[in-house]
Biopython code that builds the backbone (N, CA, C, O; Angstrom):
import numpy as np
from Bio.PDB.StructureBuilder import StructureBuilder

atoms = [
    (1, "UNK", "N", (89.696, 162.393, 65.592)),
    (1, "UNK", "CA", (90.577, 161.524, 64.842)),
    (1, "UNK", "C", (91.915, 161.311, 65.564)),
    (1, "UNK", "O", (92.137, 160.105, 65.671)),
    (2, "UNK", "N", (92.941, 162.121, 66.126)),
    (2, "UNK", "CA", (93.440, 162.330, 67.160)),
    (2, "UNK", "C", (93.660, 161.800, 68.114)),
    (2, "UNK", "O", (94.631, 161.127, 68.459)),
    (3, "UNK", "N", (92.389, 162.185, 68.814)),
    (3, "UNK", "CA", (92.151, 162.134, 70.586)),
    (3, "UNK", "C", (93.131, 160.678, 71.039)),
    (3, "UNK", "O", (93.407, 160.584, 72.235)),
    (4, "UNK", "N", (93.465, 159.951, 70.414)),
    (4, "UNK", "CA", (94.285, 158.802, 71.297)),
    (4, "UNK", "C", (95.802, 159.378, 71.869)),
    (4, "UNK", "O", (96.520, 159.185, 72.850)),
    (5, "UNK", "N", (95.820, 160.184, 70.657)),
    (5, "UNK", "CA", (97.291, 160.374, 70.272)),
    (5, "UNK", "C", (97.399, 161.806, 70.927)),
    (5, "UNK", "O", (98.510, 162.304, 71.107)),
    (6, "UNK", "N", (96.331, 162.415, 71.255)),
    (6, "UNK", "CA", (96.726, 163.623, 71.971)),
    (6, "UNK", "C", (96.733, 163.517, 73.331)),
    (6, "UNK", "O", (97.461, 164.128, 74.115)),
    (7, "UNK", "N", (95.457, 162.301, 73.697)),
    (7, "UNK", "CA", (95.988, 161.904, 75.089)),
    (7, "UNK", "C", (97.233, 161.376, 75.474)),
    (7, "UNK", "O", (97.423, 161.777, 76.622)),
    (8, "UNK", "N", (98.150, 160.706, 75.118)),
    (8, "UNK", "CA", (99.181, 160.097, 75.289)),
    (8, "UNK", "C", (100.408, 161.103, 74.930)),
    (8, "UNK", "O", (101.565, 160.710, 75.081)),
    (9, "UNK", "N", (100.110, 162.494, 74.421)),
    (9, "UNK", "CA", (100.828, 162.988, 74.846)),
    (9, "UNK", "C", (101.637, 163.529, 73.600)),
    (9, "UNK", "O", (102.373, 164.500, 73.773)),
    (10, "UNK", "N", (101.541, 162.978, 72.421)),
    (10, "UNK", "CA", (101.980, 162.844, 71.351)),
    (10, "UNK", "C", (101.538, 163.933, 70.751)),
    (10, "UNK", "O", (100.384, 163.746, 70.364)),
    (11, "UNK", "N", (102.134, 165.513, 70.373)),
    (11, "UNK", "CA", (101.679, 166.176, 69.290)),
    (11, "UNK", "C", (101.524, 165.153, 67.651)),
    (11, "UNK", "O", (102.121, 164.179, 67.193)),
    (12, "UNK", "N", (100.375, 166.046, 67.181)),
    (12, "UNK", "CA", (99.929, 166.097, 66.114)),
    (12, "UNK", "C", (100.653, 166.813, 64.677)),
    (12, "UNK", "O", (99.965, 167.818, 64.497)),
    (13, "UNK", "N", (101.521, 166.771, 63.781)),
    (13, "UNK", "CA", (101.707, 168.104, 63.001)),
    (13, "UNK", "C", (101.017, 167.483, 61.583)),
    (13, "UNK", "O", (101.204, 166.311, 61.255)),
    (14, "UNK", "N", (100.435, 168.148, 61.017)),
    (14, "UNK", "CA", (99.603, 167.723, 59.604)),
    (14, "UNK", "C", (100.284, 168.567, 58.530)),
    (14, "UNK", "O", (100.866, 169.627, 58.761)),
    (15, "UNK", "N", (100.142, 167.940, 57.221)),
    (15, "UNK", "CA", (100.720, 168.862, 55.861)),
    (15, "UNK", "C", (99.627, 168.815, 55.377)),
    (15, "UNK", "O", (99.056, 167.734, 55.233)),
    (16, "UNK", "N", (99.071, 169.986, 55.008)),
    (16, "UNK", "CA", (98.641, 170.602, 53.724)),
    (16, "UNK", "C", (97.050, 170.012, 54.235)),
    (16, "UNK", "O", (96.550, 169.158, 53.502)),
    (17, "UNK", "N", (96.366, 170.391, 55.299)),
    (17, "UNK", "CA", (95.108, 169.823, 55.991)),
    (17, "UNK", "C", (94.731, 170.963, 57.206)),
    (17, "UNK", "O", (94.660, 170.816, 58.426)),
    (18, "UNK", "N", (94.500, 172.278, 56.261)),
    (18, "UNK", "CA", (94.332, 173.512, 56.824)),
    (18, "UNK", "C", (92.858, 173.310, 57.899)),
    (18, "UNK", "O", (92.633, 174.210, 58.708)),
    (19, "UNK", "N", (92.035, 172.249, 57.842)),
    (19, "UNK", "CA", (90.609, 172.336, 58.765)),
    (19, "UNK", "C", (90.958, 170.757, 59.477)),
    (19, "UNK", "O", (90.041, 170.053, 59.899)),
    (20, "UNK", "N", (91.821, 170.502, 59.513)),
    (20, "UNK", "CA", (92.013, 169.148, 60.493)),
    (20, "UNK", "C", (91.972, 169.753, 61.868)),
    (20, "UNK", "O", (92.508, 170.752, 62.350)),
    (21, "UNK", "N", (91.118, 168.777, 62.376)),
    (21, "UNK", "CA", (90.855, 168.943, 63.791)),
    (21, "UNK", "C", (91.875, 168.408, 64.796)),
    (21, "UNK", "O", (92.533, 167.483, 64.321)),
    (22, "UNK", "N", (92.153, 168.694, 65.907)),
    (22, "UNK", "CA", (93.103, 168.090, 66.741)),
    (22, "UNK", "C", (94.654, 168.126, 66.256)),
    (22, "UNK", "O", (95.523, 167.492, 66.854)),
    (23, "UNK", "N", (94.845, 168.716, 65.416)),
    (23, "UNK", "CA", (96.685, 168.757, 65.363)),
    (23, "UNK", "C", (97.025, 169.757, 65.992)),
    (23, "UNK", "O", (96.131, 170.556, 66.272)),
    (24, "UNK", "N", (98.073, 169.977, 66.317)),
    (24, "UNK", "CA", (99.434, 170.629, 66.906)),
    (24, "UNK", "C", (99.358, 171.997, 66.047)),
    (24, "UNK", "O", (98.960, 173.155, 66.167)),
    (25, "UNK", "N", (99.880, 171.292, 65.263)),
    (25, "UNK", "CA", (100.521, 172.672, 63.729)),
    (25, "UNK", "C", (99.863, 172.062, 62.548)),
    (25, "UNK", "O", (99.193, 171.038, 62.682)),
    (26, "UNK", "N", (100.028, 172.664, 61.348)),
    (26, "UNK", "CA", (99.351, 172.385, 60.299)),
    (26, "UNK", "C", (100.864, 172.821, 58.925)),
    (26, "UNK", "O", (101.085, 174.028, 59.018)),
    (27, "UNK", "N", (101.391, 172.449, 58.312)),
    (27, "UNK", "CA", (102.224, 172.969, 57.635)),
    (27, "UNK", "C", (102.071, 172.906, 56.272)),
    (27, "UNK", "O", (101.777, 171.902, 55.623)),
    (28, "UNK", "N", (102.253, 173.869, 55.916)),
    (28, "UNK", "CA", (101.598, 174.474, 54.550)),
    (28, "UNK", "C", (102.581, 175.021, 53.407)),
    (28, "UNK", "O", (103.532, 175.616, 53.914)),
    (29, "UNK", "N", (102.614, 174.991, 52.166)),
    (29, "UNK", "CA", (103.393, 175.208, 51.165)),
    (29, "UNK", "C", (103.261, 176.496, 50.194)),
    (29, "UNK", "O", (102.217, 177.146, 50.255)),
    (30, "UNK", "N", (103.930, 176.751, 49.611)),
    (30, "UNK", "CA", (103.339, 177.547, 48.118)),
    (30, "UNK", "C", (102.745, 176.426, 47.542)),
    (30, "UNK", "O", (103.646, 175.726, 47.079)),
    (31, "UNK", "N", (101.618, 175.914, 47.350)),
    (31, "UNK", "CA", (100.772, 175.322, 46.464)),
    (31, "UNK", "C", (101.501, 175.528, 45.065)),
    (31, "UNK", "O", (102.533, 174.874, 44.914)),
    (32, "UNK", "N", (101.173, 176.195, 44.223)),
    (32, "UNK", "CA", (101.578, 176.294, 42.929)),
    (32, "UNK", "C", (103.176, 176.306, 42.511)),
    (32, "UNK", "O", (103.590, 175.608, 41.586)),
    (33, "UNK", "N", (103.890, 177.028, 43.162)),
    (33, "UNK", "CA", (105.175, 176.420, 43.398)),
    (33, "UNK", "C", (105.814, 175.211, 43.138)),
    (33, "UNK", "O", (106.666, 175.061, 42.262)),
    (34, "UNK", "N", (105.413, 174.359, 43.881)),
    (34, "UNK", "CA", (105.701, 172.882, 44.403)),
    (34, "UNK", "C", (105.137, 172.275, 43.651)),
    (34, "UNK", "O", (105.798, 171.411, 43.075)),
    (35, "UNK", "N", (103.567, 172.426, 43.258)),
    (35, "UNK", "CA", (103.184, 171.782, 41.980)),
    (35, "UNK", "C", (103.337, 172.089, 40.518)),
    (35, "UNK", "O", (103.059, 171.238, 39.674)),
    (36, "UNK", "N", (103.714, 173.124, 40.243)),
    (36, "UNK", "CA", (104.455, 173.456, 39.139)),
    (36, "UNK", "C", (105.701, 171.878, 39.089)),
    (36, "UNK", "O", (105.574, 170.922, 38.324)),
    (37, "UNK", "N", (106.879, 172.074, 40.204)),
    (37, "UNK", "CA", (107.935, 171.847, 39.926)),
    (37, "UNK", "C", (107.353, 170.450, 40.238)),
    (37, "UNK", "O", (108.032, 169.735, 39.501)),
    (38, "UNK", "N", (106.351, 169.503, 41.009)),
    (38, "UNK", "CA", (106.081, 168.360, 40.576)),
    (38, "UNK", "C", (105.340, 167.710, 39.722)),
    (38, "UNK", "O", (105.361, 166.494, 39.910)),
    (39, "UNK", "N", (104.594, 168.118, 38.722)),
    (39, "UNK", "CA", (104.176, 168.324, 37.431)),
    (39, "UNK", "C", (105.122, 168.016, 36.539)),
    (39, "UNK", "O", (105.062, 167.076, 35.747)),
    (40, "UNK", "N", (106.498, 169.229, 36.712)),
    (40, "UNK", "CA", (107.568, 168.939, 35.725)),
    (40, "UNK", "C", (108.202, 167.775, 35.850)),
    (40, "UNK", "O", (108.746, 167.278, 34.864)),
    (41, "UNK", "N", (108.238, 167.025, 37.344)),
    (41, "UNK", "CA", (109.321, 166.238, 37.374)),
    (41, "UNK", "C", (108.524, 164.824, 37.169)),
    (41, "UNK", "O", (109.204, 163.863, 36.808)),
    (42, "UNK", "N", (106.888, 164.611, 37.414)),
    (42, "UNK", "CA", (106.530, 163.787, 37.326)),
    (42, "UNK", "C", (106.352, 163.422, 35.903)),
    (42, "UNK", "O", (106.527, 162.289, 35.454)),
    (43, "UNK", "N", (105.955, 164.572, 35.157)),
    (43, "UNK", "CA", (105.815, 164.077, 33.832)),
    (43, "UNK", "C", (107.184, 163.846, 32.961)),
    (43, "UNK", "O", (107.139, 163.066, 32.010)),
    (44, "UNK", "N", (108.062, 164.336, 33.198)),
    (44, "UNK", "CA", (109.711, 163.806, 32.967)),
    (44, "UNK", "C", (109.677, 162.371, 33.288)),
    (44, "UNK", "O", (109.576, 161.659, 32.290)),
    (45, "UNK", "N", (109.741, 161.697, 34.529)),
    (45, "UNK", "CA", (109.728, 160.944, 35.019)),
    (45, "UNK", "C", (108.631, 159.396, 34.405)),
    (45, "UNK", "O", (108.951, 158.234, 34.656)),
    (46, "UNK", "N", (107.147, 159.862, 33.461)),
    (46, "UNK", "CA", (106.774, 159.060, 33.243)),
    (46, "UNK", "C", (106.531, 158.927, 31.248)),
    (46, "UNK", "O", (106.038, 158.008, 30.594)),
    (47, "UNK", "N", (107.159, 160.348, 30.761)),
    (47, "UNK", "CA", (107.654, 159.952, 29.754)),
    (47, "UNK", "C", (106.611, 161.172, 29.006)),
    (47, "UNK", "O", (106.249, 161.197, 27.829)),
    (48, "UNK", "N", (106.391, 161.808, 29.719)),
    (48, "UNK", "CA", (105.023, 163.324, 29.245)),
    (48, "UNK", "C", (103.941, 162.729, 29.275)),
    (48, "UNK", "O", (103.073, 163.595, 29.168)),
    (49, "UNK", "N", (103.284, 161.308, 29.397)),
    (49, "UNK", "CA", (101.916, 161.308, 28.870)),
    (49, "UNK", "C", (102.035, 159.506, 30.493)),
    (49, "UNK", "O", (102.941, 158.885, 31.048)),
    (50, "UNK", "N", (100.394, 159.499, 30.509)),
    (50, "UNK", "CA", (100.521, 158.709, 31.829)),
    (50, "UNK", "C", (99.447, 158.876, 32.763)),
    (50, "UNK", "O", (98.682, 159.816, 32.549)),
    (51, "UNK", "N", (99.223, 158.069, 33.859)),
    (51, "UNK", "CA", (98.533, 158.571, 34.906)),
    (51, "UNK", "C", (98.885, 158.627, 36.150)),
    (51, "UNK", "O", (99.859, 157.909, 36.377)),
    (52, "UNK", "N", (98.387, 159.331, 37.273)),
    (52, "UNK", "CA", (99.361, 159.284, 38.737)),
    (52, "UNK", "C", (98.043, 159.229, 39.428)),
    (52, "UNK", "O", (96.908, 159.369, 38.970)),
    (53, "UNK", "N", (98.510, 158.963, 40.786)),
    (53, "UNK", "CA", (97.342, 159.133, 41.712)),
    (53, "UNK", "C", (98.233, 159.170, 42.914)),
    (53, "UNK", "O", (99.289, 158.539, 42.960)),
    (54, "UNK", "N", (97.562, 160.296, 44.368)),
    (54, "UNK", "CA", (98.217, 160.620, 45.109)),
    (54, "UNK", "C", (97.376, 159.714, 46.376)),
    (54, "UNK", "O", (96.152, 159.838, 46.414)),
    (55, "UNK", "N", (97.982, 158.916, 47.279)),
    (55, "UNK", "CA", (97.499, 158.578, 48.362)),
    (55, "UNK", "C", (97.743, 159.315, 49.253)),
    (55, "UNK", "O", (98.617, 160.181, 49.224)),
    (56, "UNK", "N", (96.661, 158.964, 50.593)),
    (56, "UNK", "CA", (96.695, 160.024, 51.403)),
    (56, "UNK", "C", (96.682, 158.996, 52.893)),
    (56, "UNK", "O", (96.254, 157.844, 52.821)),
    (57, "UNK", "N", (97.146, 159.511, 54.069)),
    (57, "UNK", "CA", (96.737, 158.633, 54.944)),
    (57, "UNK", "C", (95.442, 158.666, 55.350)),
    (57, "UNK", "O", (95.176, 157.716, 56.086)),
    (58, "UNK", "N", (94.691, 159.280, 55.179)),
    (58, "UNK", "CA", (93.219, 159.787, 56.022)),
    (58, "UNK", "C", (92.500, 160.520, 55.042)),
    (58, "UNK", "O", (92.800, 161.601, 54.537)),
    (59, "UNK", "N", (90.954, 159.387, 54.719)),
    (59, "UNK", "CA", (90.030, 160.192, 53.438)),
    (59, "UNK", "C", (89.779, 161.696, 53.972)),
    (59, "UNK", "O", (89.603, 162.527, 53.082)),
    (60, "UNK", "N", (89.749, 162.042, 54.972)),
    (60, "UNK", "CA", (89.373, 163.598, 55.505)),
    (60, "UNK", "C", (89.815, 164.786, 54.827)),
    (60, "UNK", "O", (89.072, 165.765, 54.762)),
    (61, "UNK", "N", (91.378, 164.780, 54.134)),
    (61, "UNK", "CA", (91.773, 165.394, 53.571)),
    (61, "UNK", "C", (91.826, 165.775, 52.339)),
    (61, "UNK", "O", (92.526, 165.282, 51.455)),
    (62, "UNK", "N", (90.752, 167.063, 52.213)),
    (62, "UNK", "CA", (89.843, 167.548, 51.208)),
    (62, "UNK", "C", (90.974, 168.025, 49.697)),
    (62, "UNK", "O", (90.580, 167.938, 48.534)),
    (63, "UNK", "N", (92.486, 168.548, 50.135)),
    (63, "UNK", "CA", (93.479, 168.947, 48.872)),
    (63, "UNK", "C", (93.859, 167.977, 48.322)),
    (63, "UNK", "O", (94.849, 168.282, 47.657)),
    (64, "UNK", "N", (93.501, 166.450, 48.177)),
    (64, "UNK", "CA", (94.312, 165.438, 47.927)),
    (64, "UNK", "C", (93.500, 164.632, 46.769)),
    (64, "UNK", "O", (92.465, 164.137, 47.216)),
    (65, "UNK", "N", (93.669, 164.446, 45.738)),
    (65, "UNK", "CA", (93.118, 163.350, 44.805)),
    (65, "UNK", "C", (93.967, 162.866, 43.925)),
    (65, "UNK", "O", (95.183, 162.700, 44.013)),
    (66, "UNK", "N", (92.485, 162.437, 42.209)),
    (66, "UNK", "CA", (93.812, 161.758, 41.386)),
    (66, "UNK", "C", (93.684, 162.706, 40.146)),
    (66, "UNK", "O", (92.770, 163.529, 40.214)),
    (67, "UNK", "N", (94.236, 162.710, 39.353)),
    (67, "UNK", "CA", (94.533, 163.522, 38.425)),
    (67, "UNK", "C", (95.386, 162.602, 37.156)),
    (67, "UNK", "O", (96.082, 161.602, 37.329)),
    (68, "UNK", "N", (95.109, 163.224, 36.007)),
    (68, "UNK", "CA", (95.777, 162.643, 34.588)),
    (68, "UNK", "C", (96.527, 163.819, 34.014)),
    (68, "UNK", "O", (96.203, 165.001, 34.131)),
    (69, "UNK", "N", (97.768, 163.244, 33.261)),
    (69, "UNK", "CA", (98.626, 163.738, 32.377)),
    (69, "UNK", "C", (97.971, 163.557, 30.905)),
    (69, "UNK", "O", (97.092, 162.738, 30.639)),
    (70, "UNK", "N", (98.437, 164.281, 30.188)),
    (70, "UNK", "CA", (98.154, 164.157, 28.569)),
    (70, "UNK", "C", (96.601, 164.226, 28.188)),
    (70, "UNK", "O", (96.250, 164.145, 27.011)),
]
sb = StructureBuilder()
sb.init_structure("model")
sb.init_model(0)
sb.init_chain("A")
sb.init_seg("    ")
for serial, (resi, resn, name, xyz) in enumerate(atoms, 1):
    if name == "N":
        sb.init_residue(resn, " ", resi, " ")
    sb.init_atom(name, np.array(xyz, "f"), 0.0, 1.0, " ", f" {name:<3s}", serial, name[0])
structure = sb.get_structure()
């Protein structure tokens, strides 16, 4: 997926895409942490009840979908 961008020289760094092939680094979070506190702010934000959906750049990345409030 890569390979253009690693030939040319260009590191790779990925978030939260612990089996991606070809990156550099991989950088990673407290999971529950972060989603705790974006949970709180999203559902603040859309009034407690709602739906979200997270895009991703690349279907490969297996932690990423959509999910409902309320």
């Amino acid at each position: 997926m890569f390979a253009r961008a690693n030939a040319a020289g260009i590191p790779i760094i990925t978030h939260e895409s612990p089996d991606q092939k070809g990156n550099l680094l991989d950088i990673e979070i407290n999971n529950k942490e972060f989603a705790e506190q974006h949970m709180t702010d999203q559902a603040r934000y859309i009034g407690e009840e709602g739906e979200y959906i997270v895009f991703v750049g690349g279907l490969p990345v297996p932690l990423h979908g959509h999910s409902r409030l309320g």
